[in-house]
N, C-alpha and C positions, 0 to 999 in steps of 0.2 A: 215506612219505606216510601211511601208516594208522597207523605211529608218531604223527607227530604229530596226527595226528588224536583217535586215543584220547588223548593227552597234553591236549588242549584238551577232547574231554570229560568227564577225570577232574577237570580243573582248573573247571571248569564246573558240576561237582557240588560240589566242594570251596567254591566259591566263597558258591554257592548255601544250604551247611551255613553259611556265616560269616554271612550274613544271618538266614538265620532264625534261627542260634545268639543272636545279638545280638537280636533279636525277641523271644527267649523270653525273656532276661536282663533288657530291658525288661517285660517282661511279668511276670515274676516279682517286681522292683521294686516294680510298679505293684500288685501283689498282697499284700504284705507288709503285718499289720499294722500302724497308726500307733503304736504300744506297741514296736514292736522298728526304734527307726533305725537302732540298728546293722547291721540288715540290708539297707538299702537300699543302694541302688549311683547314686552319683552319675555324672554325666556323662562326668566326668571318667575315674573309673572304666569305664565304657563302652568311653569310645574306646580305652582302653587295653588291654581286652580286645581288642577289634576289631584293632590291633594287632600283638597276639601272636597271633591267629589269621591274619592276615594272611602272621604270617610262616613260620605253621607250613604253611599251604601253598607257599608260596616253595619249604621244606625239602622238603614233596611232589614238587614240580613238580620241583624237581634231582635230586633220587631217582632218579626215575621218566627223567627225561633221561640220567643216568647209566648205566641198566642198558640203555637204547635203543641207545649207543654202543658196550657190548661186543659182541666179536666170541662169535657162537652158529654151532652146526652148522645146517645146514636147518631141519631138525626145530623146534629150540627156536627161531627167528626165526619160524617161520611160527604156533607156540602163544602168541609175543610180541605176535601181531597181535589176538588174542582177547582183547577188553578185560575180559571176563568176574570172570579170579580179580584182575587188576590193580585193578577197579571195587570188587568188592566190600573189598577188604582198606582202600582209598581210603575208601567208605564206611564202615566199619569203624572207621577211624581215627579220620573226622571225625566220626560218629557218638559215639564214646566219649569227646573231647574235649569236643562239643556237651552230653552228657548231663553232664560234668561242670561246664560254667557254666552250664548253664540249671536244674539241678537236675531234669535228665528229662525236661523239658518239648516236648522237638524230636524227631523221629522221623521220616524216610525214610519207613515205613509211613504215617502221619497224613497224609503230602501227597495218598500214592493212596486214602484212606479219605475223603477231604472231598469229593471231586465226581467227578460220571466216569459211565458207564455197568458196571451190575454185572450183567448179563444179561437183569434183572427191568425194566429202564429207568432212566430218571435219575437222581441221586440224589447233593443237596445235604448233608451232616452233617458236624458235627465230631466228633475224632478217639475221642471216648468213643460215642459212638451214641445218646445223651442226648436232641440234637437233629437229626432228620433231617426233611428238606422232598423230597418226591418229584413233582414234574410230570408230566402224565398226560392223554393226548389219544388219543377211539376214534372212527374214522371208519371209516363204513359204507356206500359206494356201491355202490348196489343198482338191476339194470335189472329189470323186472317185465313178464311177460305174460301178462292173464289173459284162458280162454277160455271163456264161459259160453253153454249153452246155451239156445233162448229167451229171450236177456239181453236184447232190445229191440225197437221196436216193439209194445211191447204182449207181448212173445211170438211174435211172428210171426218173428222170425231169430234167428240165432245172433249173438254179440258175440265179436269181439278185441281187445282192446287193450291196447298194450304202451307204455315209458314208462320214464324214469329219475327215481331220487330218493337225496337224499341221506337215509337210514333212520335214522340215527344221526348224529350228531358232538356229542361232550361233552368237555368241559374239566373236570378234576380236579385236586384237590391233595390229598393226604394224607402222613401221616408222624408222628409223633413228637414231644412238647416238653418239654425238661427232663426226659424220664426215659423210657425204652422202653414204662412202665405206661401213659402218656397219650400215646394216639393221638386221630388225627382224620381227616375225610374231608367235602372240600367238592367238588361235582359241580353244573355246569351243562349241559344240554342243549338241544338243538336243538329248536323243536317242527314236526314232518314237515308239515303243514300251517296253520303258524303266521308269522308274522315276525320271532320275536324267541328268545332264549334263557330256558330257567326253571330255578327250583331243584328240581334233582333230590336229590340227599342234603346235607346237613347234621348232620354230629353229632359229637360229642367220645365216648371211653370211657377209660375208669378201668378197670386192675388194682388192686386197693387187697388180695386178701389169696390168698396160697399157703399152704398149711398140711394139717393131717390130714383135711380136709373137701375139699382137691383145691384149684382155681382160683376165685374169686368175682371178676367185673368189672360194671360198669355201661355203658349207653352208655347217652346224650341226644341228642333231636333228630331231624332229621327222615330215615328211612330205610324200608327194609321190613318188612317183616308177615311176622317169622316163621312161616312155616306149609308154605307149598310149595315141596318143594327145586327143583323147574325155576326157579323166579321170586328166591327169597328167597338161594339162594346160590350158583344157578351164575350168572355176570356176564353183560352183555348181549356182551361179545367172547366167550364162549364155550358157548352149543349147539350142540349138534351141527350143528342146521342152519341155515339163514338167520334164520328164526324159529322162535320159541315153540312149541308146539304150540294146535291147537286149542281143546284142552283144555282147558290153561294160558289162555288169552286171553276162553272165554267163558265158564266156572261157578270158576275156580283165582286163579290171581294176577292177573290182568289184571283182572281187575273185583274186586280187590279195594283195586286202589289205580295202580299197587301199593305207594306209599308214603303213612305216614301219621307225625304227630309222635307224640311220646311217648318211654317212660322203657322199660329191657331190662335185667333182670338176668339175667346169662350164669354158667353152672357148666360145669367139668369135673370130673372125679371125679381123684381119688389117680392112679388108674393110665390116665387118660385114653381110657378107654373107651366114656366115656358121658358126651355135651355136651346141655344143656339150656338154652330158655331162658324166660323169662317177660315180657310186655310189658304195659304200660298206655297208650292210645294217644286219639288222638281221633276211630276208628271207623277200620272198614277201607275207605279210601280213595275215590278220586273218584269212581269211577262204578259202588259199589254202591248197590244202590235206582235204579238207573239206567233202570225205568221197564219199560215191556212192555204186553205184551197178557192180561190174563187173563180169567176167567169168572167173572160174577157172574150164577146159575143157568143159565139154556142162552144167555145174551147174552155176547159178548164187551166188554171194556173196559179202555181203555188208562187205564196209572194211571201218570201223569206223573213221570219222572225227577225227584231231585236236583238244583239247579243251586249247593248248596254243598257240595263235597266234604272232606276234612279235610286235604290237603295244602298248606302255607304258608298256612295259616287263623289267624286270633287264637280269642281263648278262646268268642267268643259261637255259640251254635247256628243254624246254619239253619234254619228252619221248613218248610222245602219239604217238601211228603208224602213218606217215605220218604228224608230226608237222614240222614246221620251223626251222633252225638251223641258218645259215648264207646266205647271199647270193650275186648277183653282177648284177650290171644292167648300162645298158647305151642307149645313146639318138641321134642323130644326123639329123641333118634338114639344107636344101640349101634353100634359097630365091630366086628367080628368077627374082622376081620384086614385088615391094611393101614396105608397111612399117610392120616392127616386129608388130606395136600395135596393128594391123587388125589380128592378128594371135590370140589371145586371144579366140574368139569367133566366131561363125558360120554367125551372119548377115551380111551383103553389106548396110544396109539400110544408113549409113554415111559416106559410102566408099569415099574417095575422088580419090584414083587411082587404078590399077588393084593391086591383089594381086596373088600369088602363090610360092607356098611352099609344097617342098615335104622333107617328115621326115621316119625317122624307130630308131627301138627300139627292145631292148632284153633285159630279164630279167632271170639269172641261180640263184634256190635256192636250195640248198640241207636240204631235211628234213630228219625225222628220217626215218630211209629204201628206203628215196624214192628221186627222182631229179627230180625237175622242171623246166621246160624252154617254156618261154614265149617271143614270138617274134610280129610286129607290123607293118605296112608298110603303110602311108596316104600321102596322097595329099589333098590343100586346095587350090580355087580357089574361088575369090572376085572382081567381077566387079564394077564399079562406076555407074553400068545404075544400079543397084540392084541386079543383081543376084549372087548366090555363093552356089558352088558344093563342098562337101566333102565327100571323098571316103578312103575307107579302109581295109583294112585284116589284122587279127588278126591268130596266131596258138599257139598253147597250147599241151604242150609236156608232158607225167608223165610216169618215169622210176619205177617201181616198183623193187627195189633193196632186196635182201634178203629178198622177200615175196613167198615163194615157192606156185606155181601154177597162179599167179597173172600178166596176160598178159599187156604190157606197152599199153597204149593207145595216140592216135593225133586226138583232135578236132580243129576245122579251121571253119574260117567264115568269110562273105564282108560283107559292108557295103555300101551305096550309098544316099545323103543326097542331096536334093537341094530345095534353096529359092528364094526369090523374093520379093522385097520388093518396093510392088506397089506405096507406098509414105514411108514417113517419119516415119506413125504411124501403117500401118497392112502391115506383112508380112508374107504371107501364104507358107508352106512350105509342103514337102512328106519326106518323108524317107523309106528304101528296105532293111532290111539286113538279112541275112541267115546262118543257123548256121549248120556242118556235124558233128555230133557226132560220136567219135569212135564204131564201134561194139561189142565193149568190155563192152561197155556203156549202149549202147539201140540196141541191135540185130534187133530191127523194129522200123519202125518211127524215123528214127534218122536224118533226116532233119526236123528240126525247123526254122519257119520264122516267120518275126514282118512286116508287113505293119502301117506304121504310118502317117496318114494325121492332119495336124491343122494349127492354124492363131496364130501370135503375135500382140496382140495391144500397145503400146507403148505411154503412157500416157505422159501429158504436150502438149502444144501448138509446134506444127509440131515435137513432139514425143521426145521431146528435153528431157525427164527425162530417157531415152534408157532402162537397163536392170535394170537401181534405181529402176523404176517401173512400171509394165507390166503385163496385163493379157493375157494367154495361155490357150488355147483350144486344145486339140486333141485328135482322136480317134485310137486306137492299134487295127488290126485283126489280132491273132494267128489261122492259119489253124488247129495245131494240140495243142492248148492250149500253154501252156509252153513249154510242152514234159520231161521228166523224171527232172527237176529242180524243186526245188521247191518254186520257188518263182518269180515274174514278176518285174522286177524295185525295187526288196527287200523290197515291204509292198501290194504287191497284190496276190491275189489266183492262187495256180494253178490247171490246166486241163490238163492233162496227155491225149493225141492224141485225142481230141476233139475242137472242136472252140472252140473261146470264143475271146469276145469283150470287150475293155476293154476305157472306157471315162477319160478323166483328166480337169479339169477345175482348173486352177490354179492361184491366186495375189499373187506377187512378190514384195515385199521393198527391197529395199537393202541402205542401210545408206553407 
């Protein structure tokens, strides 16, 4: 029985090889200059190949029948059942037949290189790698309870409330066209308190030169604001914790867009040491100039946000005080040791060697009345035992230009992240970051901090399915709530100089 079995599916690959061998012969046909008829293959010709391949399997198949029928000791009957060296030698055969009428064109390999899962997720190409199309889906449900002291009534009690939301879910496609130099990456998102999906990236890039100067590439279109590595290149499936930090969300990438359109030219050096980049853009993002409270001599006064930000914007300017106009940003970061692809994200938990790398970042936009400048300074460290530190400081500049009475203000703040990743599958982490707020800002209480404690678990057998998918726990302590922001990780409450506790329970897919 396993005789025939393997005989039907050696005959089955064999069979399989005469189709696509014939596919490729048409194909190569079809490919043939109009200047050389001689080398085209009429019809007729065709079938008559089809034919004799036909019956070169026949000659297979009674082979192969033949040697089933000798008498063997145990031994070699039961190594007969192993379709294994019978398969390959079968493939082998029709392989070297196929390469000979198609002129190469067919390959066994090329079938498993065109579609399939390759660990990384899906993944559409033909059999050069030329053209590859990848599909790509991150979803983020996320239960939340946050506990603020004073939070109502005026003050007079305490607040809980707890609640589910979906935090993320974005569709993507990216990949490759006609040649591995030209990439691209189109992204839609969800909006958390919206109705509808929006464009989150858009943009093509260009390899165009390798040589004694290292790597030069471009990218267009609409993405991040090189500047701060939590925002700008670790991906939304991979912080460490549920969200962003603090940090990141009220003076760093969050208010600074965090995407804006524009143009990037990208280096890496000879020896790849050292990635740089440069950007021309159209201001950093939606909700800087985003408005506040300041002092104009000992009165306070609110000076009215933006309402056009530069994200999917055409070419004309917003006039609103304090909108986006144009802007310029760039990136820079030294390896020290390690590999680039551990730089991506915060865990050690797969690390196979040390890592470290230290980067900085600026970002100058001029809005209407006002200039902003945003600056950036991190190091990242990754051990192979498991652990890995990330630290950073962030400063945040606003010129208040022809706003008569309207004092300039500079908020600044670190950060201090470190993990551990006890196996494969939970890696418990802390994080410490702290934020000064100009006095211009908040006259009292103008130091805010985020204490964040939690665990990663890391689904699959010894966690092998990494950030694909994972559930995350942790808990936020704000000494003084938010503090004059109004908003936590951009979908939770705030508490203006009061505690408040805030929990994240979170599953992650990522396709």
């Amino acid at each position: 029985m396993a005789s025939r079995l393997g005989r039907r599916r050696r005959a089955s690959l064999a069979v399989l090889a005469v189709v696509a061998g014939t596919s490729g012969a048409v194909f190569a046909a079809d490919t043939t200059p109009a200047s050389e008829p001689s080398a085209q293959l009429t019809q007729q010709q065709m079938l008559d190949q089809l034919k004799e391949l036909q019956a070169e399997v026949k000659e297979l198949k009674a082979a192969q029948a033949g040697k089933s029928t000798e008498s063997k000791p145990a031994t070699e009957a039961a190594a007969a059942t192993a379709p294994s060296s019978d398969s390959a030698s079968t493939l082998a055969a029709v392989q070297q037949d196929a390469d000979r009428k198609t002129g190469g064109q067919f390959s066994f390999s090329a079938l498993s290189a065109v579609t399939g899962y390759d660990g990384k997720g899906f993944v559409l190409s033909d059999e050069s790698g030329d053209n590859v199309f990848r599909p790509g889906y991150i979803l983020q449900a996320r239960n939340n309870t946050n506990w603020r002291q004073n939070g109502k009534n005026f003050g007079a009690d305490s607040d809980t409330e707890n609640g589910w939301e979906i935090r993320r879910a974005k569709i993507y496609l990216t990949g490759n066209l006609f040649t591995p130099d030209l990439t691209y990456r189109f992204q839609m998102a969800n909006q958390v308190n919206g109705p509808s999906f929006v464009l989150d990236d858009a943009w093509m890039a260009y390899h165009f030169y390798t040589g004694g100067l290292g790597k030069l590439s471009f990218k267009v279109g609409q993405f991040k604001i090189p500047v701060v590595h939590e925002e700008f290149e670790v991906g939304d499936e991979k912080p460490m914790a549920a969200e962003r930090s603090l940090l990141n969300d009220t003076i760093g990438g969050g208010v600074m867009g965090p995407r804006s359109q524009g143009i990037d030219l990208l280096w890496n050096s000879p020896s790849d040491v050292l990635h740089g980049e440069a950007m021309l853009h159209d201001g950093s993002g939606n909700s800087v100039g985003a408005g506040g409270t300041f002092r104009r001599g000992t009165a306070n006064v609110v000076l009215p946000g933006n309402v056009a930000g530069s994200v999917n914007t055409d070419f004309r300017d917003g006039k609103t005080q304090g909108a986006p106009i144009w802007g310029a940003a760039a990136r820079a970061e030294w390896k020290a040791t390690g590999s680039w692809d551990d730089y991506i994200d915060f865990t050690a938990r797969a690390s196979k060697k040390p890592l470290l790398v230290i980067g900085a970042g600026v970002d100058e936009t001029e809005g209407v009345n006002t200039w902003y400048t945003h600056v950036s300074a991190d190091l990242q460290y990754k051990h192979p035992c498991g652990a890995s530190i990330y630290v950073a400081g962030i400063g945040s500049f606003t010129n208040f230009r022809n706003i008569a009475g309207f004092n300039n203000n500079f908020d600044y703040g670190a950060l201090v992240q470190v993990a551990y990743a006890i196996n494969h599958k939970v890696e418990p982490f802390i994080r410490f970051d702290a934020i000064k707020l100009d006095d211009d800002v908040a006259p009292s209480n103008n130091l805010i901090s985020e204490f964040t404690v939690g665990v990663n678990y890391y689904m699959g057998e010894e966690g092998r399915y990494g950030h694909h998918a994972k559930f995350t726990l942790d808990a936020s302590y704000l000494p003084i709530g938010s503090g004059p922001t109004d908003h936590l990780n951009t979908d939770e409450l705030a508490n203006s100089f009061h505690n408040e506790v805030l929990l994240q329970a979170q599953f992650q897919l990522w396709l």
